[in-house]
Structure formats: structure tokens, C-alpha cells
C-alpha positions in Angstrom: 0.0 0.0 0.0 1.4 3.3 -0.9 2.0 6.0 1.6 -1.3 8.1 1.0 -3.4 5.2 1.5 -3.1 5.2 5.3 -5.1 8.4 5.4 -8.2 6.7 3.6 -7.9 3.4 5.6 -7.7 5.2 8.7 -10.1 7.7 7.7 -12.8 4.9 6.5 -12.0 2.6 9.6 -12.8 5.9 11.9 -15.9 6.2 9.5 -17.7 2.7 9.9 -16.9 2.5 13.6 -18.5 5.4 14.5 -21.8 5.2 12.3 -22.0 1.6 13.5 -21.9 2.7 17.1 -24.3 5.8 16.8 -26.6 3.3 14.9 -26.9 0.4 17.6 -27.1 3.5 20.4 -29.8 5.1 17.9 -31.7 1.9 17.3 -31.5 0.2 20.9 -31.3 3.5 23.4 -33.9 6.2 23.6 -32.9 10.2 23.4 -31.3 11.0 26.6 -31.4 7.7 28.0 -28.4 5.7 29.2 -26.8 2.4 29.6 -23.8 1.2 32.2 -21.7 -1.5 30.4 -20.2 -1.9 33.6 -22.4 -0.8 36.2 -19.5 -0.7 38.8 -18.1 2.3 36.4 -21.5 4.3 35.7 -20.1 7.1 38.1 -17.3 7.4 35.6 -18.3 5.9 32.2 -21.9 5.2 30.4 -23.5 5.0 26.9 -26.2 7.5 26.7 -27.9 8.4 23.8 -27.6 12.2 23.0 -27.5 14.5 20.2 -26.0 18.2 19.3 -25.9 20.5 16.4 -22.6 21.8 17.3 -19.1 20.6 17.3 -17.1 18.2 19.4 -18.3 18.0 23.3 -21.5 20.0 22.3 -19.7 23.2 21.9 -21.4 25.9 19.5 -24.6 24.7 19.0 -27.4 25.1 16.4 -24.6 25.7 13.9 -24.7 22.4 12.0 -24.5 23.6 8.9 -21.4 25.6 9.4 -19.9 22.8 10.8 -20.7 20.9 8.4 -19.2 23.1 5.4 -16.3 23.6 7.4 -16.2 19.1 7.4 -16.4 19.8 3.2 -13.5 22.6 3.5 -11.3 20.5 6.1 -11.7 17.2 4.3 -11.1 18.6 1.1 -7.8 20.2 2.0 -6.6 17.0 4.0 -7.0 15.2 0.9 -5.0 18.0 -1.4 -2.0 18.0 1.2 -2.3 14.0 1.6 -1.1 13.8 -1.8 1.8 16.6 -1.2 3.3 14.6 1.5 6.6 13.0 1.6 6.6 9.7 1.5 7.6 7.8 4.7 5.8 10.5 6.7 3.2 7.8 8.3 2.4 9.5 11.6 1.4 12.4 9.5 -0.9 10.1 7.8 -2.3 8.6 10.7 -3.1 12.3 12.2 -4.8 13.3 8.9 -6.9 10.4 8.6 -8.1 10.8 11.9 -9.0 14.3 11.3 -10.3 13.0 7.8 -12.9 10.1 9.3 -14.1 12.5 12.4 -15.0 15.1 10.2 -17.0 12.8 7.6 -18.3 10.5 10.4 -20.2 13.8 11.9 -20.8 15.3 8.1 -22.7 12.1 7.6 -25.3 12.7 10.9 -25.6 16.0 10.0 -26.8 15.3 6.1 -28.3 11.9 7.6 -30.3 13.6 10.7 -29.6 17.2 10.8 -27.8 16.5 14.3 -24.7 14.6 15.6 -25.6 11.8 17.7 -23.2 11.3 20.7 -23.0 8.1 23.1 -19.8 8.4 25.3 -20.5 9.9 28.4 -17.5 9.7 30.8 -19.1 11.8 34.0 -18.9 15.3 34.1 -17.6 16.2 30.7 -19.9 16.5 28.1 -21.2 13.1 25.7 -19.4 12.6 22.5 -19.0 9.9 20.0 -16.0 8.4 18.5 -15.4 11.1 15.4 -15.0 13.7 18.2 -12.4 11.6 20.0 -10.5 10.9 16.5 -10.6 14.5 15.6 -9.4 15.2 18.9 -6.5 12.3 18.7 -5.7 13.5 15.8 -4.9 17.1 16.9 -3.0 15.7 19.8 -0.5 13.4 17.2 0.0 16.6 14.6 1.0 18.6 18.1 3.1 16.0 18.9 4.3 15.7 15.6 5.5 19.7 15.2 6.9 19.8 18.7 9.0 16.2 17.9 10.0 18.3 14.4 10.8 21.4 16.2 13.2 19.6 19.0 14.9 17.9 16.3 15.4 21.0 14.1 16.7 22.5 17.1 19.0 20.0 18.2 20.7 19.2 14.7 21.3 23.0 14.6 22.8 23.3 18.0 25.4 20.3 16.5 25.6 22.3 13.7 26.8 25.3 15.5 28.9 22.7 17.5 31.0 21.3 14.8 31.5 24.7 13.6 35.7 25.2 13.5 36.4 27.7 16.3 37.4 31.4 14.7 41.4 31.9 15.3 42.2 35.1 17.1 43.0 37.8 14.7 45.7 40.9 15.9 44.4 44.1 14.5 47.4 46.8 13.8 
């Protein structure tokens, strides 16, 4: 598999998992209900069924179809600088196709239903669904991946600097 494939793999892999999981919530778990896979954890983790017309964690709402032109805009570019990538650059990949499925995973609820449903509900933060959590994994890997970039630009120019041959004293007259 060539290079820019990851980003489609991933991106589709991000894709199907997520639409399966907001269909079995939508189809087995009422609006606003919720479900304790391990009832031990329900203070700290449940599935409820909930849905948003903003972005990730519920932010901005009743602005879907912004959101959703900005997922045509976003996915779009991805695609034009997958193909501008160096090869061997696989992290990269990785990060885009995660940013890639979790922006057409929600696209596709808000064509589909005009809202995004969520499920994960982990106490006091607010329920989202797994294209939120790759679009936000995959911001977290590109950060990593430009601070990584930027130490080691840093440190091949300090041993730059380093081998440099020391000037020799000069006598002025």
C-alpha cells in the first residue's frame, strides 16, 4: 500500500466505527437515556444516547450547517496535502486520517439527521461519540508531531553550531 493510503484506511476505519456505534445507540437506546456497560463504572463511564448541532463535546450549537461546510472545506484540504506529503511521513498520515474520518463521520449525521448523535459519556464532561475523540486524537499526534519536528530541528542545529571550526584570534594593527 502506498504512503497516501493510510489516510483513507484510517479515515474509512474511523468512519464505519463510528456510524456503526451511533446506529446500535440510535436503534436500541432512547434520546437522553443511558446504559452502564459496567455498572461498577457508571459514576465514571456510560453509553447514553444524546444528540448536538454543534461541534465536538456540544460546543457551538445550532450551527450544523457551518460545521458541516467547514467538514467539506477540512476534508477537502486533508485530501490535497495527503497527496503533497513525503513519502515515509506515516504519523502524519495517521493524524490526517483521523481528522479525515471525524470530520466525515459527523458530516454524515448531519446530512443523515440534521444532528450529531453522541453516546460516550464519561461523568462530568460532556457526551461525545468516537469522530469527536479521533478529531481530537488527531490534533493531539500533529502537536506532537510539530513539537517532535521542532526539537529535532533544534538539536541538529545546536550540532551544527557545534562542529563549527572555532574562529582563530585575529591581531588588529
Amino acid at each position: 500500500m502506498k504512503d497516501r493510503g493510510i489516510v483513507l484506511v484510517v479515515a474509512a476505519a474511523v468512519i464505519i466505527l463510528d456510524q456503526l456505534s451511533k446506529t446500535i445507540v440510535i436503534q436500541t437506546l432512547p434520546l437522553y437515556q443511558s446504559w452502564a456497560p459496567v455498572p461498577a463504572l457508571a459514576a465514571f463511564f456510560q453509553i447514553t444516547h444524546a444528540t448536538n448541532t454543534g461541534t465536538a463535546f456540544g460546543l457551538f450549537p445550532n450551527a450544523s450547517w457551518l460545521f458541516g461546510l467547514m467538514a467539506v472545506v477540512v476534508s477537502g484540504a486533508i485530501i490535497y496535502f495527503n497527496e503533497r506529503i513525503a513519502t515515509g511521513n506515516i504519523w502524519l498520515r495517521v493524524a490526517l486520517g483521523l481528522e479525515l474520518g471525524g470530520a466525515l463521520g459527523n458530516l454524515i449525521d448531519r446530512v443523515r439527521l440534521g444532528h450529531v448523535t453522541d453516546l460516550l459519556d464519561f461523568g462530568p464532561w460532556p457526551v461525545f461519540n468516537l469522530a469527536d475523540l479521533a478529531i481530537v486524537s488527531g490534533a493531539v499526534l500533529l502537536a506532537w508531531i510539530v513539537f517532535r519536528e521542532e526539537r529535532e530541528t533544534k538539536k541538529a542545529a545546536e550540532v551544527e553550531v557545534e562542529s563549527l571550526p572555532e574562529e582563530q584570534g585575529t591581531t588588529e594593527n
